[in-house]
C-alpha positions in Angstrom: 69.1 90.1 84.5 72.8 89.7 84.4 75.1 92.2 85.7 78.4 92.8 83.5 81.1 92.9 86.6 83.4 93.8 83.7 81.5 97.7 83.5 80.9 97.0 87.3 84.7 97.0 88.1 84.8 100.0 85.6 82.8 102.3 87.2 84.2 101.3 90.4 87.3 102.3 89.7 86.1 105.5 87.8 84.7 106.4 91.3 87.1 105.2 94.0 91.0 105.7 92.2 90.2 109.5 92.4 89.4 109.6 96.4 91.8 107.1 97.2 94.4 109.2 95.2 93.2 112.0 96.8 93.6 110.3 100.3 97.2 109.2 100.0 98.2 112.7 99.1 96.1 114.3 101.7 98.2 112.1 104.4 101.8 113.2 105.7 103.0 110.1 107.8 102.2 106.5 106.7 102.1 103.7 110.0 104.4 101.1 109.6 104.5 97.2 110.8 108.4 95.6 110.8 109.4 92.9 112.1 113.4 91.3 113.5 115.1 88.6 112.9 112.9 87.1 115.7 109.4 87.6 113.9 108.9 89.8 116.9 106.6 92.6 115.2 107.1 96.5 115.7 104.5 99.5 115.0 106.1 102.7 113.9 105.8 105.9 111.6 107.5 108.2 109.0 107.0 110.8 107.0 106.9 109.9 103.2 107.4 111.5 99.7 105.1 109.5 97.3 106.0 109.7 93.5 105.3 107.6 90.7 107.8 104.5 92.0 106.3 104.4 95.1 106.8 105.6 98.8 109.8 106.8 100.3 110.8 107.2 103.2 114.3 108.3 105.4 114.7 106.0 108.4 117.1 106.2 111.4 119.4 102.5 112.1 119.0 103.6 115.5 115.3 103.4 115.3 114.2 100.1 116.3 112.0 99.9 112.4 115.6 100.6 110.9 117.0 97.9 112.1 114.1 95.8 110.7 114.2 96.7 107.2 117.7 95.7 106.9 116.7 93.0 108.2 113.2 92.0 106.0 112.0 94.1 103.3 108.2 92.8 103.9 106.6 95.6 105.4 102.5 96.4 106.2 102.1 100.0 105.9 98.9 102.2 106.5 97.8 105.7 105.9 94.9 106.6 108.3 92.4 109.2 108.5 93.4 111.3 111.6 90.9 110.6 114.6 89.7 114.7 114.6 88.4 114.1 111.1 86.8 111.0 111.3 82.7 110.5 111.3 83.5 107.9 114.0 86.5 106.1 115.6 85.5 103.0 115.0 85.4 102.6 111.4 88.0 105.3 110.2 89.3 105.3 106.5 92.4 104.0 105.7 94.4 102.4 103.4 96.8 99.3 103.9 99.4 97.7 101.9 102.0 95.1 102.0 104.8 96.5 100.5 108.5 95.5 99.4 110.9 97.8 101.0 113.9 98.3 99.1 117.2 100.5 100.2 118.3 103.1 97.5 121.9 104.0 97.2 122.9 107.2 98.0 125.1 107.7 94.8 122.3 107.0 92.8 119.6 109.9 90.7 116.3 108.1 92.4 117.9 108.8 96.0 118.6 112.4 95.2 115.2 112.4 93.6 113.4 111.0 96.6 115.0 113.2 98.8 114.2 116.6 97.0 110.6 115.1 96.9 110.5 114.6 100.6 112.2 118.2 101.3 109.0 119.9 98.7 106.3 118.0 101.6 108.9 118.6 104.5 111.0 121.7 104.0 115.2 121.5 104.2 114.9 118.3 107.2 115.0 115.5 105.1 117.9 117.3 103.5 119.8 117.2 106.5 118.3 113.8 107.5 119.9 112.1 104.3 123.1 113.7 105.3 123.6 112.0 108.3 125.2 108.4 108.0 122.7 106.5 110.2 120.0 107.3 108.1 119.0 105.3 105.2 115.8 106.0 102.2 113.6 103.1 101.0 111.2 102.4 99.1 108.3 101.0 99.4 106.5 98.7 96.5 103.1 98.1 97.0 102.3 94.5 96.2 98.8 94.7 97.4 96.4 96.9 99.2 93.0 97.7 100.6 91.3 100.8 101.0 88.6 101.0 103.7 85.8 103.5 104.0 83.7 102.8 106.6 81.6 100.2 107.6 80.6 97.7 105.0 83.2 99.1 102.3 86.6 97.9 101.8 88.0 97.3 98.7 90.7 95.5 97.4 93.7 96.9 95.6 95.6 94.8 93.1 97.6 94.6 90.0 100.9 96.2 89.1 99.9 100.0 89.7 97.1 99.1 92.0 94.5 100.1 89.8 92.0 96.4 90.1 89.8 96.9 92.7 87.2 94.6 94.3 84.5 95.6 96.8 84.8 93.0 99.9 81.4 92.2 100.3 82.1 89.5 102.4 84.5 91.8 104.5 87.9 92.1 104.7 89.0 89.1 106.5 90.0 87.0 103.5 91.1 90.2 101.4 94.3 88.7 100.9 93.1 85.1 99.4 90.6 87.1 96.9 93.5 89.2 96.1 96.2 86.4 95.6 93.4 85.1 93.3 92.9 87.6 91.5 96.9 88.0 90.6 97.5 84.6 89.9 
C-alpha cells in the first residue's frame, strides 16, 4: 500500500500550523544568536511584536546584539517553552529560525506600525524605547525554521510564509540540507 505524502503533508499541516501559531503568540521574548565582524557568536534576547511581515524587535547599539546586526543581518532566533511549563527539561518545545534582519527607517509607516504593535504586547516602553536615538527596530524574515516538540518530533519549516512542513524522522541534524532541498 502506497502512502500519498502529498494528503500526508496536508494533514500535517492541518494539525501542526495551528499549535505552532498558537506557540509563537503564546511567547513574549524570542532568544537571539548574532555574531561581529569577528564571527565571534553572541546569545541574547528581546521582546518582539509579530505581525504579518514578520518579527520586530527595538534593539539598543549599546547592547553588544546591536552592534551585530548592523553588522550581519543573518540571525538564528528561537522562541522557547519556559522551563516551569515544560514536561521535561530536556526536550522542551521550541521553535528556531534563521532569519534576515533588516533595519526599518524611522520615517517610514511599517516603523510606526511595528512600534504601536510592540506598545499593544508591551504597554507605552517601546514607545519611549523608539524615541531614544540609540535604539533601532528590525525585522526579522524568516528564511527557514523548525519547530520541535519533544523527543522524536521536529519538523521542518519552509517556503515563503513557512507553511511546508516536513516531520524529521531522521532528526534534526541535517534539517537544514532537507530544507535547502526542498526550496531549491
Amino acid at each position: 500500500m502506497t502512502v500519498d505524502h502529498t494528503q500526508q503533508d496536508e494533514r500535517l499541516r492541518e494539525r501542526l500550523l495551528p499549535e505552532i501559531e498558537a506557540f509563537k503568540h503564546s511567547r513574549k521574548t524570542l532568544q537571539l544568536a548574532t555574531r561581529d565582524s569577528d564571527g565571534t557568536p553572541n546569545a541574547s534576547y528581546s521582546p518582539f511584536a509579530l505581525t504579518s511581515d514578520g518579527f520586530y524587535i527595538l534593539v539598543s547599539d549599546l547592547a553588544r546584539h546591536g552592534q551585530n546586526l548592523k553588522q550581519s543581518s543573518k540571525v538564528s532566533a528561537m522562541l522557547l517553552e519556559d522551563e516551569s511549563e515544560a514536561k521535561t527539561v530536556f526536550a522542551r518545545r521550541r521553535l528556531t529560525f534563521d532569519v534576515t534582519a533588516e533595519a526599518v527607517g524611522r520615517d517610514s509607516a511599517e516603523f510606526n506600525a511595528a512600534v504601536d504593535a510592540l506598545a499593544q504586547r508591551f504597554g507605552d516602553m517601546p514607545r519611549g524605547l523608539a524615541g531614544l536615538a540609540d535604539f533601532n527596530l528590525y525585522r526579522l524574515t524568516p528564511t527557514r525554521g523548525l519547530y520541535v516538540k519533544g523527543f522524536g518530533q521536529a519538523f521542518a519549516l519552509s517556503g515563503s510564509e513557512m507553511l511546508d512542513i516536513r516531520w524529521q524522522k531522521d532528526g534534526h541534524q541535517g534539517d537544514a540540507d532537507a530544507v535547502k532541498s526542498q526550496s531549491a
